[in-house]
Every structure is written in C-alpha cells, then in structure tokens.
Backbone as CSV, one residue per row, in Angstrom:
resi,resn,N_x,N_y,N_z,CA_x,CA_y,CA_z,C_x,C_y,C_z
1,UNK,-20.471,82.593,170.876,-19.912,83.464,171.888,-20.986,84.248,172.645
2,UNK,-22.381,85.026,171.960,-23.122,85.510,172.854,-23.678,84.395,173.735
3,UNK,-24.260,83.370,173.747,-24.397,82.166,174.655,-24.148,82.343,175.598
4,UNK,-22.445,82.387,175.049,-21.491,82.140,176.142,-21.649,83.124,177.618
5,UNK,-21.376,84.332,176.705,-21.623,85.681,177.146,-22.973,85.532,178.254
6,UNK,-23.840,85.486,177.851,-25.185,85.276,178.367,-25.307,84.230,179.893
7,UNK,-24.625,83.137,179.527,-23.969,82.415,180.811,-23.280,83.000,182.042
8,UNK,-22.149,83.597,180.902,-21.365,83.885,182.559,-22.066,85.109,182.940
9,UNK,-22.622,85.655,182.276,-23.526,86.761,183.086,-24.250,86.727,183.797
10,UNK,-25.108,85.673,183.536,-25.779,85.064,184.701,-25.485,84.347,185.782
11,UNK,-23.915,83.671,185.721,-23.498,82.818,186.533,-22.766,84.813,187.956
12,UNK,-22.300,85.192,186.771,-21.251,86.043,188.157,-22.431,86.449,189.045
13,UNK,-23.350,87.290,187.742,-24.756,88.402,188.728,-25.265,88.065,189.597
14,UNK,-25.642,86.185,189.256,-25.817,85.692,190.455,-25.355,85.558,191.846
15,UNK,-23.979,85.091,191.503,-22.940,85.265,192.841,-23.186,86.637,193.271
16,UNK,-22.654,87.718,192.619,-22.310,88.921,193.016,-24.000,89.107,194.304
17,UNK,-24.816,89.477,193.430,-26.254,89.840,194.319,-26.506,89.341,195.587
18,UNK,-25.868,87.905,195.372,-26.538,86.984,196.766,-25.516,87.111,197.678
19,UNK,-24.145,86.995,197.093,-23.174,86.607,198.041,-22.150,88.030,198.397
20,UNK,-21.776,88.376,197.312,-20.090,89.451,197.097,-21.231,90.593,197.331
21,UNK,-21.554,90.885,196.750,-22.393,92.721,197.081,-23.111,92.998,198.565
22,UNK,-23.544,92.084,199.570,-24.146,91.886,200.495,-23.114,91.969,201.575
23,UNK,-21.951,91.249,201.456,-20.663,91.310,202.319,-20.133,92.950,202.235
24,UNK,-19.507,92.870,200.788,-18.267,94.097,200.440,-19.452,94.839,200.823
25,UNK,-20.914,95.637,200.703,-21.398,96.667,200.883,-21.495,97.091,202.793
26,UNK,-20.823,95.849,203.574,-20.686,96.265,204.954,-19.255,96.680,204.802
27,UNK,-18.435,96.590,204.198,-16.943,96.793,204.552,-16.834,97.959,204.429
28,UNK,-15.967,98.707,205.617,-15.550,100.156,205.927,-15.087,100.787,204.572
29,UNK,-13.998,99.869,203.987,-13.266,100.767,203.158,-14.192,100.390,201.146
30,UNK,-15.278,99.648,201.444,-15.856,99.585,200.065,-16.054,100.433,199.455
31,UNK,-15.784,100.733,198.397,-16.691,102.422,197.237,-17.830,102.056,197.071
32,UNK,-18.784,102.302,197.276,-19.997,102.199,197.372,-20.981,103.094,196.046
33,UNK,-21.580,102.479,195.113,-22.640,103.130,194.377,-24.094,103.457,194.766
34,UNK,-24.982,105.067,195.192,-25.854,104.657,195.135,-26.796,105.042,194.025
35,UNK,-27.488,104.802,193.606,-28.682,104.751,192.384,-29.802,104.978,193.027
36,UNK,-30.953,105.495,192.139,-32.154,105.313,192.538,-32.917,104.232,192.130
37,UNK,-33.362,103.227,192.442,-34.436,102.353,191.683,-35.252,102.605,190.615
38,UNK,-35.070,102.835,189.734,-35.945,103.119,188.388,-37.395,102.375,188.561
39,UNK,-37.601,101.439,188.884,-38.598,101.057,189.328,-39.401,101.592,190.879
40,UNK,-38.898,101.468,191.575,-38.979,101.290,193.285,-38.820,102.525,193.789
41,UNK,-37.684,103.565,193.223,-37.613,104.954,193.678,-36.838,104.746,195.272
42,UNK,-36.473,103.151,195.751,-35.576,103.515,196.170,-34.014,103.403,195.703
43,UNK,-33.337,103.329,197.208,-32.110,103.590,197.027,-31.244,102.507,196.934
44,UNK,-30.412,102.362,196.217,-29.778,100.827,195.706,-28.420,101.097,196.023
45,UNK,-27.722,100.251,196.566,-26.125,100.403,197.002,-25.701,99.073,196.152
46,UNK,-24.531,100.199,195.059,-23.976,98.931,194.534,-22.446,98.907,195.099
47,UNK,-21.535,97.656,195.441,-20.131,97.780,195.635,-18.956,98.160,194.191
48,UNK,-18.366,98.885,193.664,-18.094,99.137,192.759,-16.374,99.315,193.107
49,UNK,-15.617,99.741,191.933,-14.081,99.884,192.317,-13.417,101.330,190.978
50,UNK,-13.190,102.037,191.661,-12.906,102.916,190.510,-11.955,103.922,191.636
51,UNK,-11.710,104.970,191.127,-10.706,106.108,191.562,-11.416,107.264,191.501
52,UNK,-11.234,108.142,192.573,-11.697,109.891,192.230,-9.994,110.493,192.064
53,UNK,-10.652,111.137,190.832,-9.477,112.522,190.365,-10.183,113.797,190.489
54,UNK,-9.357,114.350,191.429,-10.059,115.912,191.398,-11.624,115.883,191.570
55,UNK,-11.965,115.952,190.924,-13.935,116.505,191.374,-14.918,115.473,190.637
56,UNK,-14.379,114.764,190.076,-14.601,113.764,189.366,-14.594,112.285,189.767
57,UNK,-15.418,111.097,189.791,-14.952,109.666,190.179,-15.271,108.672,188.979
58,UNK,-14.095,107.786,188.487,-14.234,107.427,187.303,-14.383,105.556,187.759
59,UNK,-15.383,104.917,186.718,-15.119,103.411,187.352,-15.671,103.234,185.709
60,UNK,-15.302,101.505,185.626,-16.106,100.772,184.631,-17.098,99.715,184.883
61,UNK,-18.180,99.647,184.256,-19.322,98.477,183.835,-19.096,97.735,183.504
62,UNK,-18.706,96.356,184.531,-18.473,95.159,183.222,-19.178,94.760,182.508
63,UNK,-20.694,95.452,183.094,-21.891,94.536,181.848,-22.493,95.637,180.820
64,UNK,-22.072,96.833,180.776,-22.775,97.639,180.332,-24.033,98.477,180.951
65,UNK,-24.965,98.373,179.428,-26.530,98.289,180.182,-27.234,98.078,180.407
66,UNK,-26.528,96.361,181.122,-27.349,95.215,180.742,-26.862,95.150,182.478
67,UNK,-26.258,95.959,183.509,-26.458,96.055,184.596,-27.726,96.903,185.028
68,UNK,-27.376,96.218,186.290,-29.149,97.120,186.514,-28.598,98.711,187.554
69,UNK,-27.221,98.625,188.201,-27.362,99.595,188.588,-26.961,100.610,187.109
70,UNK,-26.768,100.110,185.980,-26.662,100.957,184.879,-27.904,101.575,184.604
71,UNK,-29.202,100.540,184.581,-30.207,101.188,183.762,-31.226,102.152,185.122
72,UNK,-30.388,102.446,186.255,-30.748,103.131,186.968,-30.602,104.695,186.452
73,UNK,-29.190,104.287,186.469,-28.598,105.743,186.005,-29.107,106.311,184.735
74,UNK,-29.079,105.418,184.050,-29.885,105.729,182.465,-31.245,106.429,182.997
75,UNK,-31.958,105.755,183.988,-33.643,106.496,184.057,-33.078,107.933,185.086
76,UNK,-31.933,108.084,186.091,-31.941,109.131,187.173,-30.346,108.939,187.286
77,UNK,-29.822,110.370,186.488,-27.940,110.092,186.397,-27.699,110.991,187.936
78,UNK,-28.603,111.293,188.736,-27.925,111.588,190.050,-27.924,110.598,190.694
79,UNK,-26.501,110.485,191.384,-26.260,109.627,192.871,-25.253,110.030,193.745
80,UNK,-24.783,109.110,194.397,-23.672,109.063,195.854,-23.146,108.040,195.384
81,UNK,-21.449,108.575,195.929,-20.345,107.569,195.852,-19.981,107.628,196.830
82,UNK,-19.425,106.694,197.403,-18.818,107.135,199.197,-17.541,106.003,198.927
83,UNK,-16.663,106.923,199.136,-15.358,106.500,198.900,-15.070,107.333,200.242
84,UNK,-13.562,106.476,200.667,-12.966,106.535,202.006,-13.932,106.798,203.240
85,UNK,-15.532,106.103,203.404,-16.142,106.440,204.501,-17.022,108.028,204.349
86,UNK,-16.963,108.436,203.141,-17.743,109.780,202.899,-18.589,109.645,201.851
87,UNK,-19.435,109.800,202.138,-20.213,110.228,200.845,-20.033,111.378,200.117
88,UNK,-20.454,111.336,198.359,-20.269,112.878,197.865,-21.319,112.265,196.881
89,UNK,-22.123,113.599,196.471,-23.226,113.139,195.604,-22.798,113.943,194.151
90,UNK,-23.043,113.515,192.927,-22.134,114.041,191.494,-23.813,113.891,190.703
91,UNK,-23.080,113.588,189.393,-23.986,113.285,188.171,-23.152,112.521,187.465
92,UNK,-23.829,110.884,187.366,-22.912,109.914,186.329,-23.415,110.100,184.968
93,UNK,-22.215,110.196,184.104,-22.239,110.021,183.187,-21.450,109.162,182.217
94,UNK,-22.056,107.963,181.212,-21.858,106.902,181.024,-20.761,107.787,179.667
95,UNK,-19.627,107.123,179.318,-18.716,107.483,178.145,-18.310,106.039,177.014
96,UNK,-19.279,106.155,176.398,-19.090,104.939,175.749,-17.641,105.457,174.683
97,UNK,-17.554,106.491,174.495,-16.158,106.236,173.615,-14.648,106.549,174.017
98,UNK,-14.820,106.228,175.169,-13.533,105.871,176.075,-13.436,104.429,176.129
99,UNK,-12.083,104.202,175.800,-11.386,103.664,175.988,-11.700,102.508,177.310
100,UNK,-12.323,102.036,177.786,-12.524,101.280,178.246,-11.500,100.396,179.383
101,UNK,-10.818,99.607,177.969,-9.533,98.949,178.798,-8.666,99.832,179.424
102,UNK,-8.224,100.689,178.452,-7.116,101.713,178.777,-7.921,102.038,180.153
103,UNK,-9.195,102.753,180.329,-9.350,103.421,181.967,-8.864,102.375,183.049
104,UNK,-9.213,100.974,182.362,-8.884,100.002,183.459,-7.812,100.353,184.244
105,UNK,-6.483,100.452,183.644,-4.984,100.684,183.345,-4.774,101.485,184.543
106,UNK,-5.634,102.703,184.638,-5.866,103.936,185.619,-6.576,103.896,187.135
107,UNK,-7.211,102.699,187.100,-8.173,102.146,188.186,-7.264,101.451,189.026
108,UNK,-7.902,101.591,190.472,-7.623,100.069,191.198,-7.212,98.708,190.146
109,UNK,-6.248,97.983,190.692,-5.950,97.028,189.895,-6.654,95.690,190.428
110,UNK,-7.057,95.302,191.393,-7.769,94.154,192.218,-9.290,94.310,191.037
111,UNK,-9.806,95.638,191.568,-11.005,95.324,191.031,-11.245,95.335,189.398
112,UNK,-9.661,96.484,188.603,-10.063,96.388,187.217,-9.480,94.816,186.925
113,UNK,-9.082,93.789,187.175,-8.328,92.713,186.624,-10.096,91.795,186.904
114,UNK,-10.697,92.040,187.925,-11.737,91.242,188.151,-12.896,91.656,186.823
115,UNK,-12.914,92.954,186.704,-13.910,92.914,185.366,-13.597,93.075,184.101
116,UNK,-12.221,92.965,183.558,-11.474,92.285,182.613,-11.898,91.049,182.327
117,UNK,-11.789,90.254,183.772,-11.591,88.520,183.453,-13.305,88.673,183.227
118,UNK,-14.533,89.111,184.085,-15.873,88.811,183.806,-16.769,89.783,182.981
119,UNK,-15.985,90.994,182.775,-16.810,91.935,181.958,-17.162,91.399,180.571
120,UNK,-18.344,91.094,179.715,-18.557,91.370,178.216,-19.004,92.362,177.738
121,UNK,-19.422,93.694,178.541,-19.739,94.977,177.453,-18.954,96.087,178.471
122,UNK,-17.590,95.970,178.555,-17.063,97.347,179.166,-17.744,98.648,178.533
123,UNK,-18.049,99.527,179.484,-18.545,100.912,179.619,-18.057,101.635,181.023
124,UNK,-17.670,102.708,180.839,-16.752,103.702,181.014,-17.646,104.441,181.502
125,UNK,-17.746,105.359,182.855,-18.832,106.086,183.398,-17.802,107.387,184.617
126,UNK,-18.213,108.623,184.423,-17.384,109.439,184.826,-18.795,110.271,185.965
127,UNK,-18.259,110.156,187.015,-19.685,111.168,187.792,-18.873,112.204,188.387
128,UNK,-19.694,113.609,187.956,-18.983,114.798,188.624,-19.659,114.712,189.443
129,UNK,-18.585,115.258,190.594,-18.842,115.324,191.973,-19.345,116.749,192.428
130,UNK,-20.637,117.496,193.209,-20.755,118.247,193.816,-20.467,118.758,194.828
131,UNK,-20.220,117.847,196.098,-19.630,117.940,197.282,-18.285,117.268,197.452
C-alpha cells in the first residue's frame, strides 16, 4: 500500500503543478493559498478549497507534509488566503488531531470529495485571520 501511495502521489502532484494549479490559480472565484518559499523566500500561490468561519479559514492537506505548500508553512506559518476576490492575511496552523474526514463533512463538497478520493495523509490546518 505505501507503493501504492507513493504512485498516486506522484501521478496527481504531477497533474496538479503542470496542469490544474496553473488554470484554477487564474479563476476569479479560486481560494487561493499564499506561502512563502522556504527555500526561495518567494511567494507561492497554491489553489486550495476550504471555508472561512468567523475569523478563521479552515481547509485540508491531502498529502500532509509531504506537500510542499505544507512544508512552507512548517518553515513560515504566516500567509494570505483570498477567498471571494480578497485577500486576508492569518497564521496557519496545522491540527493533526482533528478529525480530518469529519472537517471534510464541513467543507466545500466538490473539492472535499476530490481529496478524499486522492488524499493519503489527511491533515487539518486552521489559519486565523487578521484582516
């Protein structure tokens, strides 16, 4: 099963980078992640799908922290989310003992059913919002 795992991880990341993240990150209504480059120090826009409650914006990792806009946040937990065409800048913070699926449940359903079917290390990430 890790193999396996290891495959389709490489098969989606691939798609996603070249093809799906390059499109959805022009679309008006995308949620947009940004990170800092842990390496590069710049600025990385990932397309992501999650919900803001109150002051708060909650999404899940399908890969864990074995994504790279994860091990961004791991080196620099400030960023920007720009949901509905705005940006707001928070502090992510990763919740590994949440519930995972269950947040799915609470999310957009398009995008939580998509990292259900391709996620292997769900992680749970909550960023308070400043603005």
């Amino acid at each position: 099963m890790p193999r396996q795992n290891d495959l389709r991880f490489r098969i989606v990341t691939t798609f996603q980078r070249r093809v799906a993240n390059p499109l959805a990150r022009r679309m008006p209504g995308q949620i947009l992640l940004e990170t800092t480059g842990r390496v590069s120090g710049r600025p990385r826009r990932t397309p992501i799908g999650g919900r803001r409650v109150g002051d708060a914006f909650w999404f899940v990792s399908e890969y864990g922290d074995k994504a790279q806009y994860v091990q961004n946040i791991q080196a620099d937990p400030r960023v920007r989310v720009r949901v509905g065409g705005h940006w707001h800048s928070g502090t992510a913070h990763p919740l590994p003992e949440d519930d995972a699926l269950a947040r799915l449940k609470e999310l957009p359903s398009f995008n939580s059913a998509a990292v259900r079917a391709f996620g292997t290390n769900l992680l749970t990430f909550r960023v308070d919002l400043v603005d």
